[in-house]
C-alpha positions as MATLAB code, in Angstrom:
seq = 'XXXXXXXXXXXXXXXXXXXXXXXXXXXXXXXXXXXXXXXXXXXXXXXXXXXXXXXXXXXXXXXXXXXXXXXXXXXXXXXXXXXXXXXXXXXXXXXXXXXXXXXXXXXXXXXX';
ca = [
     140.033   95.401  124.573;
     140.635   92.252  122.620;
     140.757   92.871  118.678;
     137.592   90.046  118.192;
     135.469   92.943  120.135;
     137.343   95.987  118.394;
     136.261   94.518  114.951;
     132.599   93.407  116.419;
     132.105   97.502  117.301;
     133.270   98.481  114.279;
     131.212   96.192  112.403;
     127.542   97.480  114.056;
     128.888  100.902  113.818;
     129.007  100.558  109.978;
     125.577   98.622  110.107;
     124.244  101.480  111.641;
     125.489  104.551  109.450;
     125.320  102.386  106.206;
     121.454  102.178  107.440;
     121.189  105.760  108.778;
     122.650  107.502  105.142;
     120.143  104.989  103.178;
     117.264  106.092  104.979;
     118.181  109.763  104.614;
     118.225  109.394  101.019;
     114.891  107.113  100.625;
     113.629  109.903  102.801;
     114.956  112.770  101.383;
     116.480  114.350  104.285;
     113.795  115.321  106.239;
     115.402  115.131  109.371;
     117.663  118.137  108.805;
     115.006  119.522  106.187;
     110.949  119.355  107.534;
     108.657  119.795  105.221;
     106.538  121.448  107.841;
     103.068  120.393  106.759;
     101.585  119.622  110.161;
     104.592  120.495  112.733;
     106.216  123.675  112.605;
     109.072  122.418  115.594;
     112.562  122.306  114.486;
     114.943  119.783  113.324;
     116.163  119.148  116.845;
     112.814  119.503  118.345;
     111.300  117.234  115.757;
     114.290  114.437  117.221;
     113.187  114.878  120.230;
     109.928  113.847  120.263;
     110.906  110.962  117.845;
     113.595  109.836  120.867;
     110.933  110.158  123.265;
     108.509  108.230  121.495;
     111.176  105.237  121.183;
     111.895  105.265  124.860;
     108.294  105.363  125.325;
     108.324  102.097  123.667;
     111.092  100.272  125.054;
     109.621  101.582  128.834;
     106.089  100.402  128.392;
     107.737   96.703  126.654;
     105.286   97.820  123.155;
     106.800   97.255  120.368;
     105.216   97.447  116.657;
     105.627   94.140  114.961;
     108.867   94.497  112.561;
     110.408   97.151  114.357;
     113.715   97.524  115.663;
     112.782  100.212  118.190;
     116.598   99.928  120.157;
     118.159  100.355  116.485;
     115.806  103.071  116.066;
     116.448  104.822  119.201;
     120.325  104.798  118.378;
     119.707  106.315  114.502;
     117.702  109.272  116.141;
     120.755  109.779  119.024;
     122.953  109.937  116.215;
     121.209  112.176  113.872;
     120.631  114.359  117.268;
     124.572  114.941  117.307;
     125.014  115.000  113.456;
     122.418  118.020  114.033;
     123.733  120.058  116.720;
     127.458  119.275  114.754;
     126.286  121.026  111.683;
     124.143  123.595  113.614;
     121.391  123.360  111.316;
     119.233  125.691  111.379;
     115.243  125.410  111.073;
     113.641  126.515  107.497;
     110.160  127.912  107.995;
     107.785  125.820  105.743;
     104.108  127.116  104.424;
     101.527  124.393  104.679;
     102.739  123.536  100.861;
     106.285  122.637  102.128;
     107.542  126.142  100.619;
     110.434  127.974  101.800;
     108.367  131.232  103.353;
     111.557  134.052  104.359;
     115.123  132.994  104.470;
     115.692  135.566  107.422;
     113.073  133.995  109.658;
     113.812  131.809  112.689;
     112.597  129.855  114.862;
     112.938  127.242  118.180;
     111.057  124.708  119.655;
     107.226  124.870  117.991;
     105.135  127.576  116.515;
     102.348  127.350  119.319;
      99.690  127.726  116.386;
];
């Protein structure tokens, strides 16, 4: 591989976690961490739906004005990996976003 496309790699791979860490921070990282209000699924769960949403998207050619669904698509394939790396493990949330039992866990979504 010449160096022109080694350095060209390396350069969108730093676009793309310099991007990925500032949106976990603006967002408070609620990828790993669900508040829980409305869905009770998992981290990973949670990803996946977000993943098949984007390739939703791309398959169907919609696009919302301003987005960068492919860009997207990649962040949430990351955090996916950065996930099952850390093997975080779901918090159960109240409706109020509070921690209920410690002890408790879960997979997939509560079916409520």
């Amino acid at each position: 591989m010449d160096q022109d496309m080694e350095q060209d790699i390396a350069q969108v791979c730093n676009e793309i976690k310099a991007l990925l860490i500032e949106k976990n921070k603006a967002y408070g990282n609620s990828v790993a961490n669900p508040v829980g209000v409305f869905s009770k699924c998992d981290p990973m769960e949670q990803i996946n739906v977000r993943i098949d949403d984007k390739l939703s998207r791309i398959a169907r050619g919609k696009e919302f004005a301003g987005d960068d669904t492919e860009l997207d698509l990649i962040g949430y394939l990351i955090l996916k990996r950065v996930i099952r790396k850390i093997g975080q493990q779901p918090q159960p949330h109240d409706p109020a976003g509070i921690l209920i039992d410690n002890q408790q866990t879960f997979t997939g979504c509560d079916q409520n």
